[in-house]
C-alpha positions in Angstrom: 103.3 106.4 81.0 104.9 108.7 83.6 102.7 107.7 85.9 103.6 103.9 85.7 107.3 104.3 85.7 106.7 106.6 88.6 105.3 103.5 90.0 108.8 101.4 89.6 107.5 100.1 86.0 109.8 99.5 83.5 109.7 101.2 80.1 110.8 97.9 78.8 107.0 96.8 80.1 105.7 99.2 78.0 105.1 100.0 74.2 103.7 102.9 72.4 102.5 103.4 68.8 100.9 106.4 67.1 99.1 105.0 63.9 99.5 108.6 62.5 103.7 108.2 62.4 104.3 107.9 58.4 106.5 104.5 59.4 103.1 103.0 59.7 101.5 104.0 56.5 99.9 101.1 55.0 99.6 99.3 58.4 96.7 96.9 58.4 94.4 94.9 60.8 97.4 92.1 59.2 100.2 93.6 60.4 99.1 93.7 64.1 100.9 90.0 65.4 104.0 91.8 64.4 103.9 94.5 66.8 103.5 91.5 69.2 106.5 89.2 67.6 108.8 92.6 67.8 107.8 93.4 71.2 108.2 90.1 72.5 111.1 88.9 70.2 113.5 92.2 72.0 111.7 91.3 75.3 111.2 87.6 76.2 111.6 88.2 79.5 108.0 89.9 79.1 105.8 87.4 77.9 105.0 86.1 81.0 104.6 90.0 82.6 102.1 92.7 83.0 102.5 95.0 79.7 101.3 98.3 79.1 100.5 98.7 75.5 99.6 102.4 74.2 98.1 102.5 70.7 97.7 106.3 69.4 94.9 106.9 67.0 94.2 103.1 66.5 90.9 104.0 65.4 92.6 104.8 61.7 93.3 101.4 61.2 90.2 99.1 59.8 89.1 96.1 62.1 91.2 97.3 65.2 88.6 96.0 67.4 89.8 92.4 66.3 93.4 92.8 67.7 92.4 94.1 70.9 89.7 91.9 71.9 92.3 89.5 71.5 94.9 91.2 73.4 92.2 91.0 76.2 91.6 87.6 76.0 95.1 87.0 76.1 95.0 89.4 79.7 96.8 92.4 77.9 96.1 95.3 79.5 95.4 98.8 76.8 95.7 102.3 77.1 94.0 104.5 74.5 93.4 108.5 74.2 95.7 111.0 76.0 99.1 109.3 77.6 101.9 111.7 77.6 
């Protein structure tokens, strides 16, 4: 993330989840269009942008293949593994 904002990105392009933060207990292969109606709904300016999206441990949430092969359809670009 450094990296990119060292770049001139804004942080406003970007979003970052860990799936192992205890806010996200329970989370589910469901609640995924949410993190996309938040994002969006605080930055509408966005939709229409390059977004960075960096999902922590996503692997601990069943079917997460789903969401992002449809984040890559839709052109999203993801980051997984190591990113601070």
């Amino acid at each position: 993330m450094q990296e990119l904002i060292a770049k001139g990105i804004s942080i406003t392009q970007m979003l970052y989840l860990n799936f192992e933060d205890d806010r996200l207990f329970g989370f589910s292969i469901h609640n995924f269009q949410t993190i996309l109606d938040v994002y969006y709904g605080k930055y509408p300016e966005h939709r229409d942008t390059q977004c960075h999206f960096f999902f922590d441990e996503i692997q601990s949430i069943a079917q997460w293949e789903l969401f992002i092969r449809c984040l890559l359809v839709k052109s999203h670009f993801i980051k997984r593994g190591n990113l601070l």
